[in-house]
N, C-alpha and C positions, 0 to 999 in steps of 0.2 A: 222530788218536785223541783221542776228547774227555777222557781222562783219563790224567793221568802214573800208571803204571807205578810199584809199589814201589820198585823199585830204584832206577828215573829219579828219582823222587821223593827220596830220599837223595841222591843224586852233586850234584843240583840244590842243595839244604841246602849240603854240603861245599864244591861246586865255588864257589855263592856267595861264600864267603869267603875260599877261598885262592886262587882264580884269578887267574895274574899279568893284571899291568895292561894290555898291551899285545896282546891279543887281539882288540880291533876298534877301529874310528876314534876310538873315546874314548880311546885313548893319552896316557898320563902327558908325552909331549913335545909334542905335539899342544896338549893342553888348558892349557898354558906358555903357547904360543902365541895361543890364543885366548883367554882370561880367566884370569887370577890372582882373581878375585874370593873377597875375604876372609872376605866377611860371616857371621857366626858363627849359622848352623841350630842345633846344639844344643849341651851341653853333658857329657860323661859324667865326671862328678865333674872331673879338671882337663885332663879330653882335648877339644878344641873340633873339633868339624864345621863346615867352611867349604862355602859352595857351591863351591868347585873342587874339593872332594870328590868330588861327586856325578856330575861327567864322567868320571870313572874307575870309581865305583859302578856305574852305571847301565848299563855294558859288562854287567856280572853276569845282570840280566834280561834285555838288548835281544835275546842269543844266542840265548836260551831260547823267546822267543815265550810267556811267561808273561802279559804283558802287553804294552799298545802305548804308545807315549811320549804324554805332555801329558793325561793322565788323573790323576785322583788316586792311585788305586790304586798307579802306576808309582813315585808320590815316599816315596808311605808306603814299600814294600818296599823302593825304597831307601836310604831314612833306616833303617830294621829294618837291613840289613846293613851300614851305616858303624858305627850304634851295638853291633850284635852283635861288628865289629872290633875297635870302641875295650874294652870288655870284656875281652873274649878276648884283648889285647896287653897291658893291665893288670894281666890275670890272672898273666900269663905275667913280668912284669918282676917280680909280687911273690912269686912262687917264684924268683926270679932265673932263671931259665930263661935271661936275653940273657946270663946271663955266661958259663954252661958252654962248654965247647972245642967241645963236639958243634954249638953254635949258632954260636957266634961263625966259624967257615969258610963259617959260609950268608951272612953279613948281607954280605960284599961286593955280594952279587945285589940281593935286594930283603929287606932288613930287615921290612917290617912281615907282607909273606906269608909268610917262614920262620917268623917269630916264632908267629904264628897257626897253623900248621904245626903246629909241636916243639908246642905247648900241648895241641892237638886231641889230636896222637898220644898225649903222655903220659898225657893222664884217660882217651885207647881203652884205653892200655895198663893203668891202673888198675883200671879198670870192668872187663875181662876176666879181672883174677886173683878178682875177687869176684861173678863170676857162675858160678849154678851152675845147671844143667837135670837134671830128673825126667826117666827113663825113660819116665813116663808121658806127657811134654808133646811125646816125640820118637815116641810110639805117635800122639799122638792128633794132631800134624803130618802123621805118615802117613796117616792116614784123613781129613784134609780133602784132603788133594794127591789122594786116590783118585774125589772128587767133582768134576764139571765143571755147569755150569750153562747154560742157554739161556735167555737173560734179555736183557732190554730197556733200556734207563734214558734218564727224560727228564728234563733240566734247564729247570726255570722262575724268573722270577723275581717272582712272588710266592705268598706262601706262602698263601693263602687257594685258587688256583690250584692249587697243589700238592694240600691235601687232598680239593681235590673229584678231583682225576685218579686219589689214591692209593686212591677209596673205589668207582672203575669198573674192575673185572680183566675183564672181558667187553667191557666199550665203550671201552678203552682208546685206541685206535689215534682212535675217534670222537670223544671227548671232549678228546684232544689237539688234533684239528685245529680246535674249537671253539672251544680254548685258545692257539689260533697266535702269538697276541698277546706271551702269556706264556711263550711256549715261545723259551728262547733257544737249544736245541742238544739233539740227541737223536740216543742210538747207536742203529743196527736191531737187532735179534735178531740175537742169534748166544752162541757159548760160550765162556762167563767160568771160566778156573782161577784156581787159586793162583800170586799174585803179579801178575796183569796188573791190578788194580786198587791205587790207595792202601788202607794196610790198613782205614782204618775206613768204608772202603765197602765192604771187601772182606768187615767184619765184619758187618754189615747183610747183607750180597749170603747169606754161607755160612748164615744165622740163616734163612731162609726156606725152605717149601716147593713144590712143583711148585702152580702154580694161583693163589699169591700174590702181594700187593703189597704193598710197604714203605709205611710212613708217611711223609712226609715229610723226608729229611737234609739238614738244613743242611750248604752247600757255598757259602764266601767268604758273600758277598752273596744267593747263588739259590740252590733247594731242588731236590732230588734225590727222583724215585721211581722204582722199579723194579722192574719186573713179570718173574717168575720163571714161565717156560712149562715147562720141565723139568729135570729131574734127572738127570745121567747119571752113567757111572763114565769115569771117563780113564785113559788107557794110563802106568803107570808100573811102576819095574824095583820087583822085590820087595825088602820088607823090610830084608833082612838085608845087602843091597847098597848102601843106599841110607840108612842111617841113621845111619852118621857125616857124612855130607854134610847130615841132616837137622839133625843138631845141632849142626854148625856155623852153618849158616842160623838157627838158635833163638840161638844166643849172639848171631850180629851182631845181629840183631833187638833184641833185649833191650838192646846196647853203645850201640847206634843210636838208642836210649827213652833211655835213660840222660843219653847223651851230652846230648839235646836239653833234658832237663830242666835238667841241669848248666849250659848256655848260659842258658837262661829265668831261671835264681834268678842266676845274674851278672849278670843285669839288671836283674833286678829291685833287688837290694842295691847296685845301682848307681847315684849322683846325678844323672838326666837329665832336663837339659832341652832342650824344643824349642823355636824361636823360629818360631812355625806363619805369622807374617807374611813372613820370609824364605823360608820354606821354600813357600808360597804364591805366590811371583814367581817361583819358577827356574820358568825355560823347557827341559826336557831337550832337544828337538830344536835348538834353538840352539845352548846347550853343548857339543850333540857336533858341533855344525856339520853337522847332517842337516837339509837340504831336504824 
């Protein structure tokens, strides 16, 4: 499927940072073995990233298929998740969090994923006592879950590409294969509900009508357009069955925005540097000793 999934979409986020280390060949005793290399990538105020880091990082994306190794894209995302850790284990040493009892019986395991852990959970648990949802946001959850869509989407990568595709809802199918060039990946028709898209394509997707085509969405690096053929109604239980369930889905949503912004401004008030010449030499496929 060309696009992760809501949900995927989060566990992907979480799973990044607290997934123990030893889940594929880039193992913490493994990469002992093959390089100790010290040399200092970045800096997050007085927490230092070494390239022997990044053989245990890079475990994070390889599983996922989000990306392929010895690409840039692959180093950025991983340097994003060492420096999102170093943060995140800071955060946590300066509420003391390492001293409580509740922590201290984890760190025999693996000290810096517990630690990353007990921090996530405590701001979920915060963020949760200070969210609150309208009746109105759990009515009107319901009436998009009642809409299904039969819709199209092609991803390009350049945007000039893109608006001439977005401006053909008749010649569409035409004008792509003229665009073949630029056309890096494209789903067939078929129907889109709620949740089987990331949300802010999902919000673009629910914004349109039967006969329509989106403007252009920026996605990573390539643009996004998406031709809407119809409108239908999806099979869902009624109302009154179904709407504490709905507003539980609206809190995590909401804990899940929250949460993510909370990580972004700890990064931001965060002293980091990159040493982009280091970080420019690692070889990921080496590192983990992949052929």
């Amino acid at each position: 499927m060309l696009f992760f999934s809501r949900v995927h979409q989060v566990c992907l986020i979480i799973i990044s940072i607290i997934l123990p280390v030893f889940l594929c060949g880039c193992q913490a005793e493994s990469s002992k073995v093959k390089s100790e290399d010290e040399r200092v990538v970045a800096r997050v105020d007085d927490y230092k990233i070494i390239v022997s880091d990044f053989a245990v990082a890079v475990s994070r994306i390889a599983g996922y298929g989000e990306v392929r190794f010895g690409i840039p894209e692959a180093k950025e995302k991983t340097l994003d998740d060492l420096i999102t850790r170093a943060v995140l284990i800071q955060e946590a040493q300066k509420q003391n969090l390492d001293k409580q009892k509740v922590f201290i019986k984890e760190i025999e395991k693996y000290w810096t994923q517990a630690l990353v852990k007990f921090v996530l959970n405590k701001k979920s648990e915060e963020l949760s006592r200070v969210i609150y949802v309208e009746e109105s946001e759990v009515e009107n959850e319901y009436r998009l879950r009642q809409r299904k869509f039969l819709a199209e989407f092609a991803v390009l990568n350049d945007e000039g590409a893109a608006k001439r595709l977005s401006q053909e809802f008749d010649k569409f199918n035409e004008i792509k294969k003229d665009l073949k060039d630029k056309v890096v990946s494209a789903e067939p028709v078929q129907w889109w509900e709620v949740g089987d898209l990331p949300i802010y394509l999902e919000d673009y997707l629910f914004s349109l009508r039967p006969a329509e085509i989106s403007k252009p969405i920026k996605y990573g690096d390539n643009w996004v357009v998406i031709r809407v053929l119809e409108v239908g109604v999806a099979e869902i239980a009624p109302f009154e069955e179904i709407a504490l369930q709905l507003k539980r889905e609206i809190v995590r949503r909401k804990r899940e925005k929250a949460l993510e912004r909370w990580i972004e401004n700890l990064k931001k008030k965060a002293d980091v540097e990159i040493n982009y010449e280091v970080l420019e030499g690692i070889d990921l496929e080496k590192l983990c000793g992949i052929n």
